[in-house]
N, C-alpha and C positions, 0 to 999 in steps of 0.2 A: 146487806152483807154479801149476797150473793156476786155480784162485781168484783166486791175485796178478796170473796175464797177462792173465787177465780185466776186473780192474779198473783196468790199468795201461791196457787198451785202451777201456776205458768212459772213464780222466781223459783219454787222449789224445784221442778224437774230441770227447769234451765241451767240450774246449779248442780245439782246432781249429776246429770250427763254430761260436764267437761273432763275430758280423762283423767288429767289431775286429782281433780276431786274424787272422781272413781276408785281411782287409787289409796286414796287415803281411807276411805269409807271399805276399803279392804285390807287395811293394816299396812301398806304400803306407803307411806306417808314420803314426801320428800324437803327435807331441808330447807331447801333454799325455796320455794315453793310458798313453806309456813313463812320464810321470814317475808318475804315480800309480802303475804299476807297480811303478817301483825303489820309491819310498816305502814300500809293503807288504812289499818284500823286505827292507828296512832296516829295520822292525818285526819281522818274526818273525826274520830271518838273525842278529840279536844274540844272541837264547836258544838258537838251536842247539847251541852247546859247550857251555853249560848241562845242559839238557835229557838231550845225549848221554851228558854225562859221569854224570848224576843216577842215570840209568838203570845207565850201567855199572857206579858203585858199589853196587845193587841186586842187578846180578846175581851177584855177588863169592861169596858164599857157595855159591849152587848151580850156576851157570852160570859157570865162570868162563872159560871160553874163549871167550863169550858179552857178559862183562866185559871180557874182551882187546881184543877187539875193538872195542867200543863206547870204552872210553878212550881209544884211541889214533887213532878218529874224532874223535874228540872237540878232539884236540889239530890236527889238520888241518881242521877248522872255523872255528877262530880266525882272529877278525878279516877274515871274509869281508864283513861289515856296512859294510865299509871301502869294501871294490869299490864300494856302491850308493852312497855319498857321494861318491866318485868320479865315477862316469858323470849321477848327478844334477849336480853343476858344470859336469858337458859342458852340459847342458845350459840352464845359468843357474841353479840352482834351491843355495840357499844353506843351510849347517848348519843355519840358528837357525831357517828355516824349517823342513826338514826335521824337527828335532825338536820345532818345535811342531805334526807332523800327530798325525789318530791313526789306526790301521788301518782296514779296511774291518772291518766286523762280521764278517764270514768270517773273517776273519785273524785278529783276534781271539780266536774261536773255536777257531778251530786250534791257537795260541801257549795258552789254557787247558788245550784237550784234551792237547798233547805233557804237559805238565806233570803233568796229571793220571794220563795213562797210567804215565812215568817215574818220580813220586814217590810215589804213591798206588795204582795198581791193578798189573796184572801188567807190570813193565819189559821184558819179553821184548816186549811188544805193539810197543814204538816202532820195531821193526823193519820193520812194515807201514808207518809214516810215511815211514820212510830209502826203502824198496823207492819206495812212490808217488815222494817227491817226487826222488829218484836218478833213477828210471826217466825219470822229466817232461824233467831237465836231459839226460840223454841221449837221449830221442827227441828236442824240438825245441831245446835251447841251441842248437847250431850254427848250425841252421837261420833260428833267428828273429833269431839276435845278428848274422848277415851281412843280414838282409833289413832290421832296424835301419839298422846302419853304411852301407848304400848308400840307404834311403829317404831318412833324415834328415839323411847326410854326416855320419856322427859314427866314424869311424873307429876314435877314441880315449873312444869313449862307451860303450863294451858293456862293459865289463869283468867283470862279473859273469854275464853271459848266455855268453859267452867261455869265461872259465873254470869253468864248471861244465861247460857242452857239450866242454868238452878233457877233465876230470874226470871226470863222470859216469859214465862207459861203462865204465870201470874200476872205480870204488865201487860200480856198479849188479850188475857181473859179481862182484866180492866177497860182497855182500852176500847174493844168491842164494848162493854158496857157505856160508854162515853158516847161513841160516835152512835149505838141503836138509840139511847137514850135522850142526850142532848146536843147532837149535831140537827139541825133544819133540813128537811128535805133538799131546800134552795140550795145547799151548799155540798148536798154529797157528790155531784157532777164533780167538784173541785176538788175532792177528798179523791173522789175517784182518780182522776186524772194527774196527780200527784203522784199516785199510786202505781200509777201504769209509767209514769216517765221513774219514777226512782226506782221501780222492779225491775226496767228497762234495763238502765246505768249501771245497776248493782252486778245483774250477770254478766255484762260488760265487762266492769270491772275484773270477775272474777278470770274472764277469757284472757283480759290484758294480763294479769298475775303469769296467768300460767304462759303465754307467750313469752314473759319476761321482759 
C-alpha cells in the first residue's frame, strides 16, 4: 500500500493546489467552475457500473473473490450519474444541455483507459482507479460539498459530492482490504500503474475544468 498512499497523496495536493479549487475549499466557490465540474462527473459516473462490473466478470475464473467484489460494486454504483443531474438543476443548467456537452480531454481519457484496463488488459488493474478515485471522495467530498453548499447557497446542490464523502471512507477502507488481501503480488505492478496514469488524468482533468 505504500505506492497507492503515495499517489493518493501526490492526487490529493495536485488537486488541492489548483486556484480554483483553493478557492472553494475557502468558501469562495465559483459557479460555473462547479458546473463544468458535475458535467465531467456525469460523463465518466455513467460507465462506472459498466466498467466495474466488466472487470468483475474478468476476474470470475481466477479471482473470484476479486469478482465478488467488484460485482457487487458494481451494483451500488448505479445510477450515481443521476446525483450530477440533479445538483446541475440546482444550478439552472438543463438535461438537453447537459447531454449535449462533451468531457474534458482528461476525462475522456480516463473513461478510455478504465475501459481498456477492465476489458482488454489486466481487470485486477481497475482496482488502482477505485483506490485513486474512492480515496479522492473521502479525502475531500465532505470537505468541498459543505464549502459548495455555503459559498454558493445551494444546500440542495451537492448531492453527489455528499454522497460519495458519506460513502467513500467506507469503500475506500474495503477496498484496501481487497487489494492487502487478495490482489497477488504478480499483479500490484499493474494496480499500481493504473493508479499512477488515472491520478495523472484526474488532476488533469481538474486543471482543464478550471481553464475552461
Amino acid at each position: 500500500m505504500k505506492t497507492l498512499e503515495g499517489i493518493r497523496s501526490r492526487v490529493r495536493d495536485g488537486i488541492t493546489n489548483i486556484a480554483g479549487i483553493q478557492q472553494v475549499l475557502e468558501g469562495k466557490a465559483d459557479s460555473k467552475l462547479y458546473q463544468r465540474y458535475l458535467m465531467n462527473v456525469w460523463h465518466y459516473a455513467q460507465h462506472s457500473s459498466t466498467v466495474i462490473g466488466l472487470a468483475g466478470a474478468r476476474c470470475v475464473p481466477d479471482h473470484p473473490e476479486l469478482a465478488r467484489y467488484l460485482l457487487h460494486h458494481a451494483l451500488e454504483e448505479l445510477g450515481h450519474e443521476a446525483w450530477a443531474i440533479t445538483d446541475l438543476a440546482a444550478l439552472g443548467v438543463s438535461e438537453d444541455t447537459l447531454r449535449a456537452s462533451r468531457p474534458a480531454t482528461s476525462c475522456a481519457a480516463m473513461i478510455g483507459f478504465e475501459y481498456f484496463t477492465a476489458g482488454h488488459a489486466n481487470p485486477v488493474g481497475l482496482f488502482g482507479w477505485l483506490y485513486v478515485l474512492e480515496a479522492m471522495g473521502d479525502d475531500l467530498g465532505h470537505v468541498v460539498a459543505d464549502s459548495i453548499a455555503r459559498g454558493l447557497d445551494l444546500p440542495d446542490g451537492v448531492k453527489f459530492l455528499a454522497g460519495h464523502g458519506e460513502a467513500d471512507e467506507e469503500h475506500t477502507k474495503d477496498i484496501i482490504a481487497q487489494i492487502e488481501t487478495n490482489i497477488p503480488a504478480a499483479d500490484m505492478a499493474y494496480v499500481h500503474h493504473v493508479a499512477d496514469v488515472v491520478g495523472e488524468l484526474y488532476v488533469r482533468m481538474f486543471q482543464e475544468i478550471e481553464a475552461g
